[in-house]
Backbone as JSON, one array per atom type, in Angstrom:
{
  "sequence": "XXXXXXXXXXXXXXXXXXXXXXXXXXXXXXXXXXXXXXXXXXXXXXXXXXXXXXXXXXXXXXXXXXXXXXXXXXXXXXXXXXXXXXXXXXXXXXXXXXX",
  "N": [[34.35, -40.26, -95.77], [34.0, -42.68, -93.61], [32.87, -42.78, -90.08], [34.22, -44.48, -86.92], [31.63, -45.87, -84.86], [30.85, -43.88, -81.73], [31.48, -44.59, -78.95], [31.12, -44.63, -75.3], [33.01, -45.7, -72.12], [32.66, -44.97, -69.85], [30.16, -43.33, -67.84], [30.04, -39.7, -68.32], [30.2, -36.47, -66.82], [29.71, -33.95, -64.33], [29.63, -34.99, -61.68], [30.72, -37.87, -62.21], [33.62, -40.34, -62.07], [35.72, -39.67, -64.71], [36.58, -40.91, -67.68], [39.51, -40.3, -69.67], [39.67, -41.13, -72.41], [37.37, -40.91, -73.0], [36.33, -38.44, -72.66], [38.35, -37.09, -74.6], [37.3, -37.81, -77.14], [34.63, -37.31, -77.13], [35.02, -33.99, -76.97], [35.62, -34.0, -79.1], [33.91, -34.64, -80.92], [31.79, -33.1, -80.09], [33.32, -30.65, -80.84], [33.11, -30.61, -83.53], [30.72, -31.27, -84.29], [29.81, -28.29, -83.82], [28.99, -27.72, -80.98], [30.71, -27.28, -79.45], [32.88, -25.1, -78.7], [36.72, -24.64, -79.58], [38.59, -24.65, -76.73], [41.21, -21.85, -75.94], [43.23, -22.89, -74.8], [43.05, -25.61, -76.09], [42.21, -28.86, -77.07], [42.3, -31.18, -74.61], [42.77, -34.25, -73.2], [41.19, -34.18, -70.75], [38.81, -33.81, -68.15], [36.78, -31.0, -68.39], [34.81, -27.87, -67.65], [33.95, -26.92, -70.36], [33.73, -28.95, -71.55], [31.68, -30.28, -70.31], [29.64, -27.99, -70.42], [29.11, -27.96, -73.0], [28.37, -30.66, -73.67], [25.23, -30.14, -72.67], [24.79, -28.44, -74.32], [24.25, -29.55, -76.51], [22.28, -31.16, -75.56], [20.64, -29.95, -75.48], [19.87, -28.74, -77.75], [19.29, -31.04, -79.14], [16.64, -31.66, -78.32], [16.88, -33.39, -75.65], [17.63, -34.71, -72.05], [18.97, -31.32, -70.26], [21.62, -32.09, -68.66], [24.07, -32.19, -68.75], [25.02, -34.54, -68.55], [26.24, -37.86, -69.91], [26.25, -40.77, -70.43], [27.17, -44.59, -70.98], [25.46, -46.28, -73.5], [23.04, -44.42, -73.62], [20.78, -41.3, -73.8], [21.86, -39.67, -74.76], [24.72, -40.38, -76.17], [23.55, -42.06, -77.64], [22.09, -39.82, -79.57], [24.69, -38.62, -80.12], [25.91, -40.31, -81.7], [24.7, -40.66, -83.67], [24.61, -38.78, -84.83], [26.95, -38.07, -85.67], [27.76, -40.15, -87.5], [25.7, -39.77, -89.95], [27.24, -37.68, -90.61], [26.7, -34.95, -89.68], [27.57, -31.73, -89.41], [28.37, -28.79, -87.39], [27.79, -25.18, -87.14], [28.4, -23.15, -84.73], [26.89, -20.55, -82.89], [27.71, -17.28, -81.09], [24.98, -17.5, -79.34], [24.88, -20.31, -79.17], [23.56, -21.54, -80.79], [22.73, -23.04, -83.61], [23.7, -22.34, -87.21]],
  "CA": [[35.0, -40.98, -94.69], [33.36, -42.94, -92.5], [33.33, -42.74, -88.54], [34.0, -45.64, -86.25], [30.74, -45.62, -83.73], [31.11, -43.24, -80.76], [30.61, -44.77, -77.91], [31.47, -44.29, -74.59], [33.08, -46.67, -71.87], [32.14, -44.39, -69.13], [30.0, -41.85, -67.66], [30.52, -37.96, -68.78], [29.71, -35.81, -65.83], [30.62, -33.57, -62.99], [29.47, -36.39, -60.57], [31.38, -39.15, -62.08], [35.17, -40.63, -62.23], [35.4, -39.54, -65.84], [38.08, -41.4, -68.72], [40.36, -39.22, -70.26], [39.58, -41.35, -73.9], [35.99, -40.33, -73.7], [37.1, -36.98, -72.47], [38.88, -36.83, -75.54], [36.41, -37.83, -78.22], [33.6, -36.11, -76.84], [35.07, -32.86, -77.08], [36.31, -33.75, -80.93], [32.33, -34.72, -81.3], [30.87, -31.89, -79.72], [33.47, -29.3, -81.42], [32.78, -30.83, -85.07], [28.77, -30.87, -84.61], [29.22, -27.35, -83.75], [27.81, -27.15, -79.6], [31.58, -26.65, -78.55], [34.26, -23.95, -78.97], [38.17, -25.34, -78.77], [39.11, -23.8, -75.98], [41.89, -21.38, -76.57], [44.4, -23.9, -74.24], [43.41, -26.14, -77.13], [41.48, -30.15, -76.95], [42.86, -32.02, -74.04], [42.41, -35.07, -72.32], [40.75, -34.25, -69.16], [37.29, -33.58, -68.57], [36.53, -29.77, -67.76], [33.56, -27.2, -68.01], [33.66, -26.42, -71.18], [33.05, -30.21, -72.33], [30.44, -30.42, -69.64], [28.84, -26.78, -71.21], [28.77, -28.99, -74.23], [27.07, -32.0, -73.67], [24.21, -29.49, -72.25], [24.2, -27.38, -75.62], [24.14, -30.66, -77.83], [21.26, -31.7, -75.36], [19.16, -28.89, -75.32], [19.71, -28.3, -79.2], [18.81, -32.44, -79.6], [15.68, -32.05, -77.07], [17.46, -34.02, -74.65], [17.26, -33.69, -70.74], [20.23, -30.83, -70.42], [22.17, -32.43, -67.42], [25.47, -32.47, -68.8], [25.3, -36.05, -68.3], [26.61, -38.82, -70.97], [26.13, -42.5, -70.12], [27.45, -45.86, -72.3], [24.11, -46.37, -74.2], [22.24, -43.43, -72.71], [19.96, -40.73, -74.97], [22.94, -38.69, -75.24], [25.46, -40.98, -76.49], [23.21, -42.48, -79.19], [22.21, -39.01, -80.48], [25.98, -37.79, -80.89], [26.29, -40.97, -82.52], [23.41, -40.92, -84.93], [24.54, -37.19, -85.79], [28.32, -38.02, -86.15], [27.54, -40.95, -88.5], [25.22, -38.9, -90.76], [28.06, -36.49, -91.08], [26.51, -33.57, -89.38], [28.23, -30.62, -88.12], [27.61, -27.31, -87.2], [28.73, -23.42, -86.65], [27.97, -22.56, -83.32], [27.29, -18.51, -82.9], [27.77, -16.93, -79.82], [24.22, -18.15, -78.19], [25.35, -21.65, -78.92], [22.62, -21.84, -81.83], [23.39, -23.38, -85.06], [22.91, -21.91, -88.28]],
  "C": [[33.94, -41.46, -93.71], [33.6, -42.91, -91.28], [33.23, -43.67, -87.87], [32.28, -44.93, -85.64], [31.37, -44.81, -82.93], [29.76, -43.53, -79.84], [31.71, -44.53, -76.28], [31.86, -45.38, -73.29], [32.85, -46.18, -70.09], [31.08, -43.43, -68.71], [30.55, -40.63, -67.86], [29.82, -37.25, -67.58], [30.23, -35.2, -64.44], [29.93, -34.3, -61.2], [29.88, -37.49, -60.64], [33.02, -38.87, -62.52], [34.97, -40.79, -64.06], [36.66, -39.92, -67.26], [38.34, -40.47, -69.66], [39.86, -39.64, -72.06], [38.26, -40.53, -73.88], [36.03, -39.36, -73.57], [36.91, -36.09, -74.15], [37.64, -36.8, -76.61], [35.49, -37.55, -77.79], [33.81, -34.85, -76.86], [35.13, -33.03, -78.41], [34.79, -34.12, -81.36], [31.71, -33.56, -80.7], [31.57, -30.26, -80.66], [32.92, -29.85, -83.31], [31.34, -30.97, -85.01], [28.7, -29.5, -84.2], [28.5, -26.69, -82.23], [29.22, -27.03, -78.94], [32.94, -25.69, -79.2], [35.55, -24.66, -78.55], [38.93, -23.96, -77.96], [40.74, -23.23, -76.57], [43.8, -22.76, -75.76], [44.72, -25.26, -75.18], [42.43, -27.87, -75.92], [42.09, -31.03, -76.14], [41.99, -32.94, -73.36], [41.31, -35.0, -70.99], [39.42, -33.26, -69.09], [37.12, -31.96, -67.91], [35.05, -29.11, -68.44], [33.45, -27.01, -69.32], [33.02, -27.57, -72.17], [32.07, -30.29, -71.36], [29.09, -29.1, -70.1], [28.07, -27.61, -72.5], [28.18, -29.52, -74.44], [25.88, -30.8, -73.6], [24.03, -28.76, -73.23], [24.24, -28.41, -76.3], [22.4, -31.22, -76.84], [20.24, -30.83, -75.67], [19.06, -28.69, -76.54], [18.97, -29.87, -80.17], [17.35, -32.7, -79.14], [16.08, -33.05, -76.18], [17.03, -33.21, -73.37], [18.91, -33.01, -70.59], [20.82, -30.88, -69.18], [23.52, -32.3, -67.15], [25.9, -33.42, -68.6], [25.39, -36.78, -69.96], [27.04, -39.87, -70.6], [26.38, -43.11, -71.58], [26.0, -45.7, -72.55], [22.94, -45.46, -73.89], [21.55, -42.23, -74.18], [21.3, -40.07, -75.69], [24.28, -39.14, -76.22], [24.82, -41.3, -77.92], [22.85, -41.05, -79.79], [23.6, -38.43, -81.47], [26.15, -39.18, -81.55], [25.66, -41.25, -83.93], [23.98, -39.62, -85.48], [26.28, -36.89, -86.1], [28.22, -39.48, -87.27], [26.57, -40.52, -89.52], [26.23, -37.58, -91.16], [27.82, -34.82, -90.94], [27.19, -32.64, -88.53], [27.95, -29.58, -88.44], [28.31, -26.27, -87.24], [27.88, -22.96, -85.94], [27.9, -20.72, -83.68], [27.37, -18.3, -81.18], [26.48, -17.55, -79.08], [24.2, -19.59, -78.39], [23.91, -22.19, -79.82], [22.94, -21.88, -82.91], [22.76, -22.84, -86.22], [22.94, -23.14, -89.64]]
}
């Protein structure tokens, strides 16, 4: 199966007004590469810590800067997109290190 692109039509971050779509598919990209846990309330819309935890364990595991930031065309954006179009995903362990 192939994956549309993943891209983003906003900023990701707990300093910006943040869209519920990218919300959305950034958590379903961060739990299928493996840097996020579905919370037990389950994958919703709306941007909270645990997708901001996220970004920051996909950066720091990508060498990225780990800001918890995710900009339209930004480092962060094209990595999860280069590593969700190669079909990579992960199994997180408890220190958020992939085996």
């Amino acid at each position: 199966m192939i994956r549309p692109a993943f891209r983003l039509k906003k900023p990701l971050g707990l300093a910006y007004t943040m869209d519920e779509d990218d919300a959305l598919k950034t958590k379903v990209a961060l739990r299928d590469l493996g840097h996020m846990k579905r919370p037990d309330y389950g994958l919703t819309p709306y941007p909270d810590q645990p997708m901001i935890d996220g970004i920051r364990n996909f950066q720091r595991g990508h060498g990225l800067k780990a800001d918890g930031v995710a900009k339209p065309g930004g480092s962060t954006e094209r990595r999860l997109n280069t590593e969700l179009m190669n079909g990579r995903t992960g199994r997180q362990t408890e220190t958020g290190k992939h085996h």
